[in-house]
N, C-alpha and C positions, 0 to 999 in steps of 0.2 A: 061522274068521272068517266072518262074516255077509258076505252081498251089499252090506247096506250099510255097515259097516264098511266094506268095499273102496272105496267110492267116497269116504266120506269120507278113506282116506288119500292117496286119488290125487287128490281136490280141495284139500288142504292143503297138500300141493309147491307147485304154481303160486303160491297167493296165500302162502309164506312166502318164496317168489323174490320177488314185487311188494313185500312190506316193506321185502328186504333192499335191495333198487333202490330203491324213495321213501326210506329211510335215510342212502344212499348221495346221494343228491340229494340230501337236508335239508343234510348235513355237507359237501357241495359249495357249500351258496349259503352257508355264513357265511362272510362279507367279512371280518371280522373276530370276536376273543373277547371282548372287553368295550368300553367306551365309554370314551376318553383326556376328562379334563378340567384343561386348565391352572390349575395353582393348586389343585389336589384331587392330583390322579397326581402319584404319586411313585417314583420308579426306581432310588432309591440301593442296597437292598437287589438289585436284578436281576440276571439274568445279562449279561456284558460283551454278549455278542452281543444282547441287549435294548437296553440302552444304546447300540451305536453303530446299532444301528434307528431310534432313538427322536431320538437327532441328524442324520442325516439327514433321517429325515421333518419335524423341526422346521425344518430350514433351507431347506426345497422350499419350492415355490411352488406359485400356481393361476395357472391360465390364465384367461384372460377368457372363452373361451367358455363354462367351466363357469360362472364365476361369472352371466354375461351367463342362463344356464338356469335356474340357482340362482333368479334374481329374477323369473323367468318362473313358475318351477312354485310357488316360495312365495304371489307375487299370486295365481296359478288356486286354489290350496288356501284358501287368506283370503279368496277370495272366495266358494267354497264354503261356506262355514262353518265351517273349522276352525281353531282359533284358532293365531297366527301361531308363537308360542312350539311349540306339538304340528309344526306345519306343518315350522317349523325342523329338529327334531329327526326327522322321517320322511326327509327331504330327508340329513341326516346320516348317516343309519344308511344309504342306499343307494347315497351317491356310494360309486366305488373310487379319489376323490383324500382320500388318509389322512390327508395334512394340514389338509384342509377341512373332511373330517369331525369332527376335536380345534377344528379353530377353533369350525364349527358346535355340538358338544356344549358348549362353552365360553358360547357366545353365549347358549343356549339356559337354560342353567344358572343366569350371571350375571341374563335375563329372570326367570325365574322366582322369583327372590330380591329380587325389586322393581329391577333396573335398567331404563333402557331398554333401548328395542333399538339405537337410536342410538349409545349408550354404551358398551354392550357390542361393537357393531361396532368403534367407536374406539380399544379396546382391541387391532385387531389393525391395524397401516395398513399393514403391507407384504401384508397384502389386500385392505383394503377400503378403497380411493380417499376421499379428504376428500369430492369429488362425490358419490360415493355415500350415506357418512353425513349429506352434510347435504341430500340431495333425503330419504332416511328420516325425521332428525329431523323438518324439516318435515310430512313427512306425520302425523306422530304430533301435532304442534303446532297444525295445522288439523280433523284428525281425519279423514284424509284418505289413510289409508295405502296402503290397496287401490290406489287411483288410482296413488298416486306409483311403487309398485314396480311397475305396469304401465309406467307411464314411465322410470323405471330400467332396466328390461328392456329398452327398447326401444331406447336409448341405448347402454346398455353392444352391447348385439347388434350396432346400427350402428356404432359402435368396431370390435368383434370381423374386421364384413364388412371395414370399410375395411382393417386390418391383413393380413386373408387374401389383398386384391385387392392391396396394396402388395406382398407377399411374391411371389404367384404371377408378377406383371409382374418382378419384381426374379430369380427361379430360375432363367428359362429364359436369359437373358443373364449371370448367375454361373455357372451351371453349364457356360456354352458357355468362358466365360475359364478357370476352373478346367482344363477340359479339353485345353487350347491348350498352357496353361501344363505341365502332365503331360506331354502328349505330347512340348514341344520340349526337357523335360529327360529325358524317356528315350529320345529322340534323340540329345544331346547327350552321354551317360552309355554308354549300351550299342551304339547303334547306329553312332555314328559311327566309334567306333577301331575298328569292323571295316571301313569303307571308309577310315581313314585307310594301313593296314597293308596291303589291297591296291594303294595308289596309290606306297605305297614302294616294294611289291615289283612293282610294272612299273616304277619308275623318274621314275615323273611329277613334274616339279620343282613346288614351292610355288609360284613363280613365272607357272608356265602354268597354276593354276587359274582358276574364274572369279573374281569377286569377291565373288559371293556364300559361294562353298564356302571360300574364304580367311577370309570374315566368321566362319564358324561352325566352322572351326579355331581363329580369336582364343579364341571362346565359347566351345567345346570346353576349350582350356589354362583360363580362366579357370574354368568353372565345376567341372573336375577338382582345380586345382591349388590355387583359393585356395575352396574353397567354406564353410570355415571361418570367413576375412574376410567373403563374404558374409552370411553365418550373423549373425554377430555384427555385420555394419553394419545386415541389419533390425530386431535385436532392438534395436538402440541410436534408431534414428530412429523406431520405435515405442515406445518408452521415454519419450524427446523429448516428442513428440506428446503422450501422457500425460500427462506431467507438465505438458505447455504447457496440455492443455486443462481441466485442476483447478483453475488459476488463473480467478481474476474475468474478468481482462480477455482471457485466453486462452479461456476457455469463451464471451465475448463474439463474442469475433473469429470462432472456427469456427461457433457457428451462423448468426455472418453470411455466413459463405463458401460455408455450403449453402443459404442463401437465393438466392445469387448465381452459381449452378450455372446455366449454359444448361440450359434444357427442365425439368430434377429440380429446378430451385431454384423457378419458376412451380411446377410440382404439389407441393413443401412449403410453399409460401405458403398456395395454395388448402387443403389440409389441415390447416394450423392456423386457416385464415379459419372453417373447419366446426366445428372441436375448439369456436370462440370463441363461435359465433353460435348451436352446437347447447346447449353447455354452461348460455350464458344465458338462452334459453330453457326449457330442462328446470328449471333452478335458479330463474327468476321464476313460472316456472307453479305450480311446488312451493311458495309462498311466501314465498319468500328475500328480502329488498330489496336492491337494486339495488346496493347497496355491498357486502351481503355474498356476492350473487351473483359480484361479479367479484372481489371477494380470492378466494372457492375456484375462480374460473376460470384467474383468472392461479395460481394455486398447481399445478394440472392440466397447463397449457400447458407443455411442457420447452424447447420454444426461448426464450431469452433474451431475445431481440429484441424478440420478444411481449411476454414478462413488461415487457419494461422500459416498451412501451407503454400497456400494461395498468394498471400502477403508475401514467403520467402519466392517462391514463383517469380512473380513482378521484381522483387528486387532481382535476380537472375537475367533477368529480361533487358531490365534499363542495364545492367551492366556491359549488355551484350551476350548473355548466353541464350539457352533453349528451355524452353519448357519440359521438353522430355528431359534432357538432363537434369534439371532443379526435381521435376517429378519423380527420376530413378531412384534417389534417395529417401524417399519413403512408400516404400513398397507395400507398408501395411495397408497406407490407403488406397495408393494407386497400384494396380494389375501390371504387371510386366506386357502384359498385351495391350494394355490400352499404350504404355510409356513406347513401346515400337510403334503402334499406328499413328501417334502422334510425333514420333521422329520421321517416320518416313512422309508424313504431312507437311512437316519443317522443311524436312531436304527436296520438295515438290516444290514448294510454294504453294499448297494445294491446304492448306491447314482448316481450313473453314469445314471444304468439304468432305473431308477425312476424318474431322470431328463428327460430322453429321451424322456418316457411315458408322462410325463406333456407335453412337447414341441409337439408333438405331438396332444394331446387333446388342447390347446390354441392353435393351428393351425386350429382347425374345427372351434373353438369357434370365431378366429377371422376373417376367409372365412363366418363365418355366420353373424357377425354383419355387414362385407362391404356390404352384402346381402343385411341387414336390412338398410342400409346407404343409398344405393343406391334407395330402394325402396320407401323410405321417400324423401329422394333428388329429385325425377321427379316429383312429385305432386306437391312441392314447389316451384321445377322453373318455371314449367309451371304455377301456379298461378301467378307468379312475371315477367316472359314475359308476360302476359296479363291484369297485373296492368300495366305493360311500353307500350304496345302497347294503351291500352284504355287514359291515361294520353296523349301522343302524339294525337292520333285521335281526344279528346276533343281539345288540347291547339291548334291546326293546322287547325280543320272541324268548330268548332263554329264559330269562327268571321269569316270564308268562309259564313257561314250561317247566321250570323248577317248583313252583306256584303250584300248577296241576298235580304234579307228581306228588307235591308233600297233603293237597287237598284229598286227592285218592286214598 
């Protein structure tokens, strides 16, 4: 064998290692083997274990942040130049939520065969919000698309923050109850019959405990001996609840009750005032009129209350009045401040973007009370983990200590 022979066998090792490794990668990035389209894919023929894949991913969901990105990267792509339907379908092939990507190759598909896009969205609503389809339609109807999925984007995105800030403010105080709740039932469970059985065995009567350690003997018996009955009394009074709040006038009553929450009932007021003023906004900008902006507003709004003002609204409207006027009369819900900037919107002709500007401002205003929420909430609970830590350490350390005294 030649000299260079030699070299070419010993350069040939290395670079059939780097194939087998870029190989190896290639079969690592597919996300997927083929592209799912609803009403084309068919699964009857599959294996079971295909089948109940193909049910679950059908019955999932998307989150808004994805989608809130979805409308971001398809407007940057449309505006590049690439046409929306191609845009669709790139966006498709590289989310890893499986079931947005069947929605999207869906969407993409029905486009292509002369639907809208509008249309084809509508085809899916436990993903794609009536707000969403009808800021799209519009855009399509003005000619105005690019625009509008910027303003989608920016919307659904602002949704997305407000729910991340509502949740984060809402963790740190559930997760502090949750924990209270754990400890004082495995106090009550494991910990306690082992100091009830040393209080026997010195002789300690029921009678000369404190009142607190007597309290949590009661609780002790109860929650050993019937925890069964409790069992079955939550599951019945949330059962209740349930069924109370599927009803008209029960699903009435409770969101008025969370309207009427000291301190949480104010920041869900303010929270639908922004859902109401950002909504009509984005929906009159996008070229909606004015009626049919607020049917897909109030359709959006999940408090009742809302809707059912929103309903008197509209009717005000086709009669010929104002929206600020129908809204002046209920002040609980709506702000005196927001009822002027949307009067002074009205007498502009400017209402769209006068909306927008409110929504906007009740966006500072309600990132600063979570503020103030949160800031009040730590002092609180930490006063109340240390009422439950000191109540424990009394009902638990004194008859240890009474214990001592009578064993001296």
């Amino acid at each position: 064998m030649t000299e260079e022979d030699k070299q070419k066998k010993v350069a040939g090792k290395p670079t059939r290692k780097i194939d087998s490794f870029l190989k190896k990668i290639a079969r690592s990035g597919k996300v997927r083997n083929k592209e799912i389209i609803y009403g084309v894919y068919d699964n009857k023929g599959a294996p079971l274990t295909v089948r109940i894949n193909d049910f679950f991913v059908d019955h999932s969901g998307v989150k808004i942040g994805e989608k809130s990105y979805f409308f971001h990267m398809i407007a940057v792509m449309v505006d590049a130049g690439i046409p929306v339907v191609n845009a669709i379908k790139a966006y498709g092939s590289r989310t890893e939520n499986e079931r947005f990507s069947r929605v999207l190759n869906t969407v993409a598909y029905n486009s292509e065969r002369g639907m809208s896009l509008s249309d084809s969205m509508s085809r899916f609503p436990d993903v794609f919000t009536e707000v969403e389809i009808g800021v799209v339609k519009s855009g399509e109807q003005v000619g105005k698309l690019r625009e509008m999925l910027f303003k989608l984007s920016s919307q659904v995105g602002r949704v997305h923050e407000l729910k991340m800030k509502l949740w984060s403010a809402a963790f740190y105080p559930l997760a502090v109850l949750f924990t209270l709740v754990f400890v004082a039932v495995a106090m009550l469970v494991w910990v306690f019959p082992t100091l009830l059985n040393l209080l026997n065995e010195g002789g300690v009567e029921f009678g000369d405990l404190p009142f607190v350690t007597r309290l949590l003997v009661h609780s002790h018996e109860i929650v050993t001996g019937y925890w069964w009955a409790i069992l079955i009394g939550l599951i019945l009074v949330y059962g209740a609840f349930k069924l109370a709040v599927v009803t008209s006038y029960g699903a009435k009553w409770w969101d008025y009750i969370k309207l009427k929450i000291p301190v949480l009932g104010v920041l869900l007021r303010r929270v639908y005032v922004l859902q109401f003023v950002a909504l009509i906004g984005v929906l009159i900008e996008s070229g909606l009129p004015v009626i049919k902006a607020l049917k897909t507003t109030k359709n959006a709004i999940p408090n009742r209350m809302f809707k059912l003002k929103i309903k008197d609204i509209i009717q005000t409207v086709n009669d010929g009045g104002k929206i600020s006027d129908s809204a002046s009369s209920a002040q609980f819900l709506f702000p005196p401040e927001v009822i002027e900037m949307l009067r002074v919107g009205e007498k502009s002709a400017a209402l769209g973007s006068v909306a927008e500007k409110v929504s906007e401002q009740y966006q500072m205003e309600i990132d600063h009370s979570l503020k103030r929420l949160t800031s009040v909430f730590e002092p609180v609970l930490i006063l109340f983990v240390g009422l439950f830590v000191a109540i424990l350490a009394i009902a638990v350390m004194a008859p240890i200590f009474d214990l001592s005294s009578v064993v001296s």
